[in-house]
mmCIF entry with sequence, helices, sheets and N, C-alpha, C, O atoms, coordinates in Angstrom:
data_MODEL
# 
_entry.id   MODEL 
# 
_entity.id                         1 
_entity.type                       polymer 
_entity.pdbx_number_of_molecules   1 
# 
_entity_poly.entity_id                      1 
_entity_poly.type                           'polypeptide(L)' 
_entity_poly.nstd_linkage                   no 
_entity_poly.nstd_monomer                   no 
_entity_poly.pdbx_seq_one_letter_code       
;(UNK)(UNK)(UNK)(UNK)(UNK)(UNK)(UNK)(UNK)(UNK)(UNK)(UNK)(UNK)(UNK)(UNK)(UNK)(UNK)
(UNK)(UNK)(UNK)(UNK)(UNK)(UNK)(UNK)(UNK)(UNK)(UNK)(UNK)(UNK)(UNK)(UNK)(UNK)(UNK)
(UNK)(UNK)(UNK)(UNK)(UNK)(UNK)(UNK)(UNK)(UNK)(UNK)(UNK)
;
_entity_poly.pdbx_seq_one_letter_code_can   XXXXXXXXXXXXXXXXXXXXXXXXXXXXXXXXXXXXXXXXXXX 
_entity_poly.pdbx_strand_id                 A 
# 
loop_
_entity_poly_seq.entity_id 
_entity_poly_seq.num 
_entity_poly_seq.mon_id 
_entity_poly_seq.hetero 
1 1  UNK n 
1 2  UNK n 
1 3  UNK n 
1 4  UNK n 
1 5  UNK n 
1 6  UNK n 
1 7  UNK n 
1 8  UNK n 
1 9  UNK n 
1 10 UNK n 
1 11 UNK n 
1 12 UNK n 
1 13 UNK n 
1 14 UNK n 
1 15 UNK n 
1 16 UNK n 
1 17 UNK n 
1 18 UNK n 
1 19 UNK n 
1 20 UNK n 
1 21 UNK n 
1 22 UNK n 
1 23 UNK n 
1 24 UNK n 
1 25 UNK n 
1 26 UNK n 
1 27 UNK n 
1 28 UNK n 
1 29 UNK n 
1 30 UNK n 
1 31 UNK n 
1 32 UNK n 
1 33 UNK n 
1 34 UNK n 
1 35 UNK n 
1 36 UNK n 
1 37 UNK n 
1 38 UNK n 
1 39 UNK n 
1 40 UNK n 
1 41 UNK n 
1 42 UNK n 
1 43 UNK n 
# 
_struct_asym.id          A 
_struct_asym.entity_id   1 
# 
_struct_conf.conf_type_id            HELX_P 
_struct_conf.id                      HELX_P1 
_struct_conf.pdbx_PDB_helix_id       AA1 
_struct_conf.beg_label_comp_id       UNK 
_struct_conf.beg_label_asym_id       A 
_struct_conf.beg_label_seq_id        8 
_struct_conf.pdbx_beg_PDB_ins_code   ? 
_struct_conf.end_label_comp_id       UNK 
_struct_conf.end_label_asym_id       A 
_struct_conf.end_label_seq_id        40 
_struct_conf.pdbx_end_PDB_ins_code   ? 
_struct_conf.beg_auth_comp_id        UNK 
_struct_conf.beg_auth_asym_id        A 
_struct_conf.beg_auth_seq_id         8 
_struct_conf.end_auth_comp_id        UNK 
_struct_conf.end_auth_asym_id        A 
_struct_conf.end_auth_seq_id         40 
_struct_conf.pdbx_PDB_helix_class    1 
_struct_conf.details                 ? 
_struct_conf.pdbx_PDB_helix_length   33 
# 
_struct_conf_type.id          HELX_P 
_struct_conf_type.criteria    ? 
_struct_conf_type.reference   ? 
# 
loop_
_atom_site.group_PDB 
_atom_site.id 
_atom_site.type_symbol 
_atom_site.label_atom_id 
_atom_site.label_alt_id 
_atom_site.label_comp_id 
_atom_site.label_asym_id 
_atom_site.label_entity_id 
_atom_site.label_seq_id 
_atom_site.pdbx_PDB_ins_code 
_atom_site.Cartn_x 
_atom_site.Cartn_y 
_atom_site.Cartn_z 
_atom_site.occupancy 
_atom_site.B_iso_or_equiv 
_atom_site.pdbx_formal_charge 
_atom_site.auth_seq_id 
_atom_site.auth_comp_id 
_atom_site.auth_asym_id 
_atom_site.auth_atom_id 
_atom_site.pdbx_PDB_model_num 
ATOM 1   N N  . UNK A 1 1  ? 3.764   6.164   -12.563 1.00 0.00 ? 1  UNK A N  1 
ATOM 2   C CA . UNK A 1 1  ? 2.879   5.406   -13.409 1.00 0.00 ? 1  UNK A CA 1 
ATOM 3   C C  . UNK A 1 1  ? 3.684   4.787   -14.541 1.00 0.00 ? 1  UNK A C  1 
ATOM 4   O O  . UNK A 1 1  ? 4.671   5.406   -14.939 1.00 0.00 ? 1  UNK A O  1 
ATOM 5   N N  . UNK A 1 2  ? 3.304   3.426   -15.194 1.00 0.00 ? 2  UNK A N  1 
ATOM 6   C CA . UNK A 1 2  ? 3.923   2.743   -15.760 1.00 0.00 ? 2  UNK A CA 1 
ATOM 7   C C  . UNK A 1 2  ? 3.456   2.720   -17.024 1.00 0.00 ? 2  UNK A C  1 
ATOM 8   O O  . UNK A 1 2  ? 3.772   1.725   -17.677 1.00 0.00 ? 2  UNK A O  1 
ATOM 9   N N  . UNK A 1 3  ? 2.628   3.742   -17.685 1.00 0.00 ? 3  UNK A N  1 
ATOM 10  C CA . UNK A 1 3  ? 1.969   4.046   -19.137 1.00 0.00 ? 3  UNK A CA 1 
ATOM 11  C C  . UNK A 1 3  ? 1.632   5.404   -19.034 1.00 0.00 ? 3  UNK A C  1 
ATOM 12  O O  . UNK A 1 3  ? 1.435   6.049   -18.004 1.00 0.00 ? 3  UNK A O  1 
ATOM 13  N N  . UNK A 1 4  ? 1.583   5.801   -20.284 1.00 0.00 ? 4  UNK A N  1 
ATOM 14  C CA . UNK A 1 4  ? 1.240   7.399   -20.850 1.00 0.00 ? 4  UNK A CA 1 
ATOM 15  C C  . UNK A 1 4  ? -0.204  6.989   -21.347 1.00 0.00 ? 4  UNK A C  1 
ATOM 16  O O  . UNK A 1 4  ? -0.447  5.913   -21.892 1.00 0.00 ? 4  UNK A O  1 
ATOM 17  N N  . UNK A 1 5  ? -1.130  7.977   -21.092 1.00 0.00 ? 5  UNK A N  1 
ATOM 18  C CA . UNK A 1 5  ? -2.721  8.299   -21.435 1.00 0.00 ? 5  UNK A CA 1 
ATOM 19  C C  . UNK A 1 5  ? -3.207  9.812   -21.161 1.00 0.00 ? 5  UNK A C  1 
ATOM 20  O O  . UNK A 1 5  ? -2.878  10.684  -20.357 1.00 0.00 ? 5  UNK A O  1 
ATOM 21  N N  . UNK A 1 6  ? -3.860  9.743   -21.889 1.00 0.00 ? 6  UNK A N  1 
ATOM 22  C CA . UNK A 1 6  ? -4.396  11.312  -21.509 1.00 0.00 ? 6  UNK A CA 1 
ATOM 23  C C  . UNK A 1 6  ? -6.009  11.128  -20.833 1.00 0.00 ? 6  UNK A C  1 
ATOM 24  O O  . UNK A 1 6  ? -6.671  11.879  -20.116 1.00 0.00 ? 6  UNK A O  1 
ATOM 25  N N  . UNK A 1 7  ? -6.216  10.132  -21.263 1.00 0.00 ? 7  UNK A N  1 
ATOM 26  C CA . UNK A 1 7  ? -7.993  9.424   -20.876 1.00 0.00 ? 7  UNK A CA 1 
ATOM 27  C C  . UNK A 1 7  ? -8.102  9.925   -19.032 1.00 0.00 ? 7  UNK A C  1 
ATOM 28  O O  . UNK A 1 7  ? -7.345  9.557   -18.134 1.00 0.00 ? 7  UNK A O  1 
ATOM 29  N N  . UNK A 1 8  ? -9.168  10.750  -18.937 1.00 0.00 ? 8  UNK A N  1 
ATOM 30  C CA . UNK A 1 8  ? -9.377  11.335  -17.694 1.00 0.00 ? 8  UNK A CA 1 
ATOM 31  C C  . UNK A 1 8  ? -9.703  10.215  -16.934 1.00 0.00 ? 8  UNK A C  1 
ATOM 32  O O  . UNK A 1 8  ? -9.396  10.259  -15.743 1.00 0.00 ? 8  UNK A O  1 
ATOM 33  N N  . UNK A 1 9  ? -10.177 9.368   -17.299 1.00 0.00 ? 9  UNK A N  1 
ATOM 34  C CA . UNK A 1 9  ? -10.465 7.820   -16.587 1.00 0.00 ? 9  UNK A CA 1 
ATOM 35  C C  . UNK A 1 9  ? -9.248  6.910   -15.956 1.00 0.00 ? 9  UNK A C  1 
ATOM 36  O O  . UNK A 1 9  ? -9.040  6.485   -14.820 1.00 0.00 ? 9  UNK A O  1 
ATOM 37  N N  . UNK A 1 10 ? -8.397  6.780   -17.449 1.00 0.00 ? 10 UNK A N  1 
ATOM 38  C CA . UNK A 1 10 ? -7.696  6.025   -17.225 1.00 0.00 ? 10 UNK A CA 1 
ATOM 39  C C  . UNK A 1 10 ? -6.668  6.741   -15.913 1.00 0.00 ? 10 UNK A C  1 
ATOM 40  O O  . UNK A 1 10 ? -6.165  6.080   -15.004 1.00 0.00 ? 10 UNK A O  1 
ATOM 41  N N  . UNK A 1 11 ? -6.540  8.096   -16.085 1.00 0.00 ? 11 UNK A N  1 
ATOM 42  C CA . UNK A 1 11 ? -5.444  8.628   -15.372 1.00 0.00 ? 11 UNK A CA 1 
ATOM 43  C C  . UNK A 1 11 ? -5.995  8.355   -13.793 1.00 0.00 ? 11 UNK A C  1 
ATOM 44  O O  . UNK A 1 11 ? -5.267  7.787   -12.978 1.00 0.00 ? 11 UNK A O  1 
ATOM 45  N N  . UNK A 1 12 ? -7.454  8.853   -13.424 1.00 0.00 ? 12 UNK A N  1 
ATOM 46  C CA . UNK A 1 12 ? -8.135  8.493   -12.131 1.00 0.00 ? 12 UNK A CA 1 
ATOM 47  C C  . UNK A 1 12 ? -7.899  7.032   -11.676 1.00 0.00 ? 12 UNK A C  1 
ATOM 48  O O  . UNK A 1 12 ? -7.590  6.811   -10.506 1.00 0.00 ? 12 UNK A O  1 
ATOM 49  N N  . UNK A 1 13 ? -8.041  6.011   -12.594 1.00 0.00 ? 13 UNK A N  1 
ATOM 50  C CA . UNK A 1 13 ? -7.417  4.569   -11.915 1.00 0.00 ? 13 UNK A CA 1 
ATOM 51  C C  . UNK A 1 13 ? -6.261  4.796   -11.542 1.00 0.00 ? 13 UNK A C  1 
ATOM 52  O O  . UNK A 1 13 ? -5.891  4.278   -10.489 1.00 0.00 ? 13 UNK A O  1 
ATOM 53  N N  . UNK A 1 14 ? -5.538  5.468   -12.145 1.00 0.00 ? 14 UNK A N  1 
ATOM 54  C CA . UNK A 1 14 ? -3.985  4.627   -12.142 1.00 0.00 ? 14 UNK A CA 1 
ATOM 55  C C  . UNK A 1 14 ? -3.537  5.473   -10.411 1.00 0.00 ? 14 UNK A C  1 
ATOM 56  O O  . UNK A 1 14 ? -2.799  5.060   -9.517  1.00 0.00 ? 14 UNK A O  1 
ATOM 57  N N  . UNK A 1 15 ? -4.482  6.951   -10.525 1.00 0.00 ? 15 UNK A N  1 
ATOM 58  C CA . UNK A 1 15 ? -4.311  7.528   -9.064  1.00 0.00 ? 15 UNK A CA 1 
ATOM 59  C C  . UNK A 1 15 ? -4.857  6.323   -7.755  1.00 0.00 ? 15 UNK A C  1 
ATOM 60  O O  . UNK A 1 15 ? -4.145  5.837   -6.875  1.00 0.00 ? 15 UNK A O  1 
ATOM 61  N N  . UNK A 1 16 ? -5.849  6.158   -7.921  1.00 0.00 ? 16 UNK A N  1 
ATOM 62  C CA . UNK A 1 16 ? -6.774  4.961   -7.389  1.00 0.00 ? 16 UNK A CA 1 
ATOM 63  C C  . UNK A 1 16 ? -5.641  3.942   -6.606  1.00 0.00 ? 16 UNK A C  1 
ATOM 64  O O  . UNK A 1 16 ? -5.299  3.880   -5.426  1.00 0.00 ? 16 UNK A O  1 
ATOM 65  N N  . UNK A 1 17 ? -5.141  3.028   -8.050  1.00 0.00 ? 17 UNK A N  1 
ATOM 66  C CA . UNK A 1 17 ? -4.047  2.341   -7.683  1.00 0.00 ? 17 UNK A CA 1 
ATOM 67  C C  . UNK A 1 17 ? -3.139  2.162   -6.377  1.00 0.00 ? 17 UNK A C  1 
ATOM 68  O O  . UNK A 1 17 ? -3.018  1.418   -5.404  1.00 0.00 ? 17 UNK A O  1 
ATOM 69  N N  . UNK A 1 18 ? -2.307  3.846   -7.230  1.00 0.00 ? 18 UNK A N  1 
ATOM 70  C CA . UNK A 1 18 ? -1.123  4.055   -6.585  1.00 0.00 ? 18 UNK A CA 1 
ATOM 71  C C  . UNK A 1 18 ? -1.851  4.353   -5.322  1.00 0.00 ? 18 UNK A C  1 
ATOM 72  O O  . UNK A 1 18 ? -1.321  3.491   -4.621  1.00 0.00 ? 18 UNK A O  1 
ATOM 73  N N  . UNK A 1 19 ? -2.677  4.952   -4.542  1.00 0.00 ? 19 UNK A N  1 
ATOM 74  C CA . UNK A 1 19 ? -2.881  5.132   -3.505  1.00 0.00 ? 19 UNK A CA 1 
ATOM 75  C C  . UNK A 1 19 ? -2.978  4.060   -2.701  1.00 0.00 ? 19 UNK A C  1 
ATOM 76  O O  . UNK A 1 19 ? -2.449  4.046   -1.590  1.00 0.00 ? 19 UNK A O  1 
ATOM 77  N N  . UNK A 1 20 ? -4.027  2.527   -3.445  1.00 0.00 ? 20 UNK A N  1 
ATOM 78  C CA . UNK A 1 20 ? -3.996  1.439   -2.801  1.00 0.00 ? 20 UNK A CA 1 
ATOM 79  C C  . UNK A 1 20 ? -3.294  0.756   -2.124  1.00 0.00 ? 20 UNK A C  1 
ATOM 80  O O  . UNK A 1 20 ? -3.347  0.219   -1.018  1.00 0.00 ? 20 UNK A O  1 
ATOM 81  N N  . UNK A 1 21 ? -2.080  0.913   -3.576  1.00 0.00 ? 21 UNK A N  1 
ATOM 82  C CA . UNK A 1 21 ? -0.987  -0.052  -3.369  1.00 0.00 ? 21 UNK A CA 1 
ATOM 83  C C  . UNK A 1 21 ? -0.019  0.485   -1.946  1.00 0.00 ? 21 UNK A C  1 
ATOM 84  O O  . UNK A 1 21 ? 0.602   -0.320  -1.253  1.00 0.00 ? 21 UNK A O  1 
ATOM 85  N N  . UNK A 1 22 ? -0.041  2.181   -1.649  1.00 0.00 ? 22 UNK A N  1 
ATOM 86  C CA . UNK A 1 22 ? 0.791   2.759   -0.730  1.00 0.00 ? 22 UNK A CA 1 
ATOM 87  C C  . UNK A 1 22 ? 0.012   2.290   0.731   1.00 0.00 ? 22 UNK A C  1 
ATOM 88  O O  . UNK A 1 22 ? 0.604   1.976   1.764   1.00 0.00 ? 22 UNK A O  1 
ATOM 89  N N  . UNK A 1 23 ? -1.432  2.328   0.541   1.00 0.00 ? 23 UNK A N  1 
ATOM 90  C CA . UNK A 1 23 ? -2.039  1.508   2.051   1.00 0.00 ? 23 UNK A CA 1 
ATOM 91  C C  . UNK A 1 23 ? -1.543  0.242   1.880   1.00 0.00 ? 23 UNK A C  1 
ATOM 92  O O  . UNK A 1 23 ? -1.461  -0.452  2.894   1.00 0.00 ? 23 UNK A O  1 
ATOM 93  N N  . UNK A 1 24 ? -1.235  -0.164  0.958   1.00 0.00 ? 24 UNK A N  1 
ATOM 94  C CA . UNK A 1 24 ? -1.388  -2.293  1.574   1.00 0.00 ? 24 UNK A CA 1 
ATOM 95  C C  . UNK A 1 24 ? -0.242  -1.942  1.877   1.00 0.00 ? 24 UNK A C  1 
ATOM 96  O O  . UNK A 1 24 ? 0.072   -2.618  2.856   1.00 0.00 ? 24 UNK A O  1 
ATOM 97  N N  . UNK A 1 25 ? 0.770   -1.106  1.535   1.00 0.00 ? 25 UNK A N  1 
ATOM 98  C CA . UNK A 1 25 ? 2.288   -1.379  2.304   1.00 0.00 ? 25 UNK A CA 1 
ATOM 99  C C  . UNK A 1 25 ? 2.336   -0.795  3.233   1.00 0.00 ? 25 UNK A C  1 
ATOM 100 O O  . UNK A 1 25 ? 3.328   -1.233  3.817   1.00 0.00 ? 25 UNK A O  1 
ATOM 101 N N  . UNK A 1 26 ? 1.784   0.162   3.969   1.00 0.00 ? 26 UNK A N  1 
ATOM 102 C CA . UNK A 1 26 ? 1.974   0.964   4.874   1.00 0.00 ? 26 UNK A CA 1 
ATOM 103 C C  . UNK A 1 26 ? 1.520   -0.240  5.924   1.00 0.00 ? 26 UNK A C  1 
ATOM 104 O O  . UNK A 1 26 ? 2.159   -0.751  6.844   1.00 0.00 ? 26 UNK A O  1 
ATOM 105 N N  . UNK A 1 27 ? 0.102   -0.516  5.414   1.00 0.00 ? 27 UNK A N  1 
ATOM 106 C CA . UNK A 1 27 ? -0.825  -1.570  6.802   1.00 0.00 ? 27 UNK A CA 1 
ATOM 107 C C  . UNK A 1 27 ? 0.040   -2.777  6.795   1.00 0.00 ? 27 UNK A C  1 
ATOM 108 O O  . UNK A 1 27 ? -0.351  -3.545  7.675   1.00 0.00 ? 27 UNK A O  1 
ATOM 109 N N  . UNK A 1 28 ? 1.097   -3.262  6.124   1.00 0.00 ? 28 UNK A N  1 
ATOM 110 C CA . UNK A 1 28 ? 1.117   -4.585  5.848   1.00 0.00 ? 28 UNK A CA 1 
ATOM 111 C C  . UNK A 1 28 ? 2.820   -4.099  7.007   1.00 0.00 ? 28 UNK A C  1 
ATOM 112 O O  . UNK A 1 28 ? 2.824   -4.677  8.094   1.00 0.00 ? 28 UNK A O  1 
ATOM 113 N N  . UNK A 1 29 ? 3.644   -3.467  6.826   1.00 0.00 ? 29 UNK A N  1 
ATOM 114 C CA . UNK A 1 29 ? 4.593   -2.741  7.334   1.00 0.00 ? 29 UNK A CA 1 
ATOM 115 C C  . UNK A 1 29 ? 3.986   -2.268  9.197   1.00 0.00 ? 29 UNK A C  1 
ATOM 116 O O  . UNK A 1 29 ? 4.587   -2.392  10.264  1.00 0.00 ? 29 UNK A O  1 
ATOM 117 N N  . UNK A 1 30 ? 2.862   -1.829  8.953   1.00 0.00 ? 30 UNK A N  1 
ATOM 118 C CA . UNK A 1 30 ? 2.427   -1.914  10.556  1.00 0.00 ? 30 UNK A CA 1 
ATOM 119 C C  . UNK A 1 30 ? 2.075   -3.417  11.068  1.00 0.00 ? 30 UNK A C  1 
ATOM 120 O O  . UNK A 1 30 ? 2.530   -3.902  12.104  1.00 0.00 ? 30 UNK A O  1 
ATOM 121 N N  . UNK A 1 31 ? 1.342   -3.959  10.326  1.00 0.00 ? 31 UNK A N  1 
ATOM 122 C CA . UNK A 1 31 ? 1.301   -5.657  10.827  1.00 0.00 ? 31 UNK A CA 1 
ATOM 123 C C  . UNK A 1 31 ? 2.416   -6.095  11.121  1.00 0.00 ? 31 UNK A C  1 
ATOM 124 O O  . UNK A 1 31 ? 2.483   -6.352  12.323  1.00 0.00 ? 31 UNK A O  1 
ATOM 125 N N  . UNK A 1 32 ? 3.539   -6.344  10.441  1.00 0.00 ? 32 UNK A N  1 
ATOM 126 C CA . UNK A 1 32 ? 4.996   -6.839  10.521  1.00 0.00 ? 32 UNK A CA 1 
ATOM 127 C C  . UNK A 1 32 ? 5.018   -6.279  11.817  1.00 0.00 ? 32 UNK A C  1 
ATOM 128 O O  . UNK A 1 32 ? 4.743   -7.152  12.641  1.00 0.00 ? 32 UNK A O  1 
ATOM 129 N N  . UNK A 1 33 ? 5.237   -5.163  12.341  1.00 0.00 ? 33 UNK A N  1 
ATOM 130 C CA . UNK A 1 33 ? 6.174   -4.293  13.284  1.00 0.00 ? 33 UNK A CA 1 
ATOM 131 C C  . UNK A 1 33 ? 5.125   -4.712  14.534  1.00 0.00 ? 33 UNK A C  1 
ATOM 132 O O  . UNK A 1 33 ? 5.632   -4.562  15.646  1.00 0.00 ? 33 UNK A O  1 
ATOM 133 N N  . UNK A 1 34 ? 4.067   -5.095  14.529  1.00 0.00 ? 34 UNK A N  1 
ATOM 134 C CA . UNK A 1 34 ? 2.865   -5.463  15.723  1.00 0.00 ? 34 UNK A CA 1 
ATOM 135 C C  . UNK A 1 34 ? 3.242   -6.456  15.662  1.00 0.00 ? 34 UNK A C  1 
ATOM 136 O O  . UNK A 1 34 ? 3.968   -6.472  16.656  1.00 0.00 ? 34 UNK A O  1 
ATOM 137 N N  . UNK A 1 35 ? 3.363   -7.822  15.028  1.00 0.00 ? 35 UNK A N  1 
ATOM 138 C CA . UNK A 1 35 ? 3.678   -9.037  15.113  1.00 0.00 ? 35 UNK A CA 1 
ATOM 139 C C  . UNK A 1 35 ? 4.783   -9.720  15.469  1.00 0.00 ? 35 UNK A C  1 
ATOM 140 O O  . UNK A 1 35 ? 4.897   -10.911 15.758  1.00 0.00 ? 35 UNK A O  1 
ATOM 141 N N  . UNK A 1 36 ? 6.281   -8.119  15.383  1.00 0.00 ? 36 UNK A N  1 
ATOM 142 C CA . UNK A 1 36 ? 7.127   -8.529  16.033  1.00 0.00 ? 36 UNK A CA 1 
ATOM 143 C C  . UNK A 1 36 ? 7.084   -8.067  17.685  1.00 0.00 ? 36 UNK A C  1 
ATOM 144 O O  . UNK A 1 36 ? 7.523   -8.737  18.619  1.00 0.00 ? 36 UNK A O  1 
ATOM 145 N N  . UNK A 1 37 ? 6.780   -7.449  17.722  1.00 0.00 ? 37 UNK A N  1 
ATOM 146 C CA . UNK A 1 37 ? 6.346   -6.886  19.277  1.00 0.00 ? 37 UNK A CA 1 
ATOM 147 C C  . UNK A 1 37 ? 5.544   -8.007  19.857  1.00 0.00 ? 37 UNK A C  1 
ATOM 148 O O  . UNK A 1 37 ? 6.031   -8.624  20.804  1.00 0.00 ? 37 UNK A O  1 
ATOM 149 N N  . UNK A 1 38 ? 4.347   -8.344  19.384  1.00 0.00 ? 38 UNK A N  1 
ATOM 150 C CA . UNK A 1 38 ? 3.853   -9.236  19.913  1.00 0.00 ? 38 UNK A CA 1 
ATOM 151 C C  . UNK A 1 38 ? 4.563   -10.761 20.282  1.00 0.00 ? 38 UNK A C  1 
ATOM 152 O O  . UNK A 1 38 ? 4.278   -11.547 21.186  1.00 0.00 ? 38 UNK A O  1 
ATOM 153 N N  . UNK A 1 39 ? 5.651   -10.851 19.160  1.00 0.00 ? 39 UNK A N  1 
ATOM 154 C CA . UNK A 1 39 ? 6.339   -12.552 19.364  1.00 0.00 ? 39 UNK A CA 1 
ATOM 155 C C  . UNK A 1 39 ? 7.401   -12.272 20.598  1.00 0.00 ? 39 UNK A C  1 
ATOM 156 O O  . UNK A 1 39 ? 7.660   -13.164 21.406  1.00 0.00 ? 39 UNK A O  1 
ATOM 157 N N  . UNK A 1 40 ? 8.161   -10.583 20.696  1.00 0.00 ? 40 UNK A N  1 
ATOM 158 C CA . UNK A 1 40 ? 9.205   -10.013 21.822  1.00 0.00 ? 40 UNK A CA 1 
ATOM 159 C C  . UNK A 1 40 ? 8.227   -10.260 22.890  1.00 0.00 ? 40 UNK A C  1 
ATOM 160 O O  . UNK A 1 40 ? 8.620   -11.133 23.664  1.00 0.00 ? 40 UNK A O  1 
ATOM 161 N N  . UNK A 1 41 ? 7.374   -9.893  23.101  1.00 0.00 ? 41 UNK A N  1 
ATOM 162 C CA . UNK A 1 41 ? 6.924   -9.344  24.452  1.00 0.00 ? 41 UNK A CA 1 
ATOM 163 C C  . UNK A 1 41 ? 5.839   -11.210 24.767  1.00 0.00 ? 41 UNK A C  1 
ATOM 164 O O  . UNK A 1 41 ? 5.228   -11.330 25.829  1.00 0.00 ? 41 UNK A O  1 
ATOM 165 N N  . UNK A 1 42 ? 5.815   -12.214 23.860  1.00 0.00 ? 42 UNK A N  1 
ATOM 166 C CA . UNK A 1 42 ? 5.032   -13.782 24.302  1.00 0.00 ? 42 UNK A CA 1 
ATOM 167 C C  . UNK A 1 42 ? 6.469   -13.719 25.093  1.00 0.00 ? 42 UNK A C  1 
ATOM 168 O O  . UNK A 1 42 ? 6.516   -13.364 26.271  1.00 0.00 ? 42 UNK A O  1 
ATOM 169 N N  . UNK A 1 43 ? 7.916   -14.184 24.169  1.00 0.00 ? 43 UNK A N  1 
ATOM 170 C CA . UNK A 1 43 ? 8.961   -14.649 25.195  1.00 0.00 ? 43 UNK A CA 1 
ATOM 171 C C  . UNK A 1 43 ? 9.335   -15.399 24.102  1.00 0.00 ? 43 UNK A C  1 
ATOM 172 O O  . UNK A 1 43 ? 10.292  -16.170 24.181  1.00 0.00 ? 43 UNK A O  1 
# 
């Protein structure tokens, strides 16, 4: 995390976040790796 808070709120977003941000890269990292398979295996 990129700020200090003690706010029980604020700390629950910033968990929120970081979790988000680790799916869009994970899904975005499986898209890539399907899309190259898919362009190998057109020809």
């Amino acid at each position: 995390m990129s700020f200090v808070t003690t706010a029980p709120e604020a700390l629950a977003a910033a968990v929120v976040h970081e979790v988000f941000v680790h799916t869009l890269s994970t899904s975005s990292g499986s898209y890539a790796m399907t899309e190259a398979a898919n362009a190998a295996a057109a020809g």
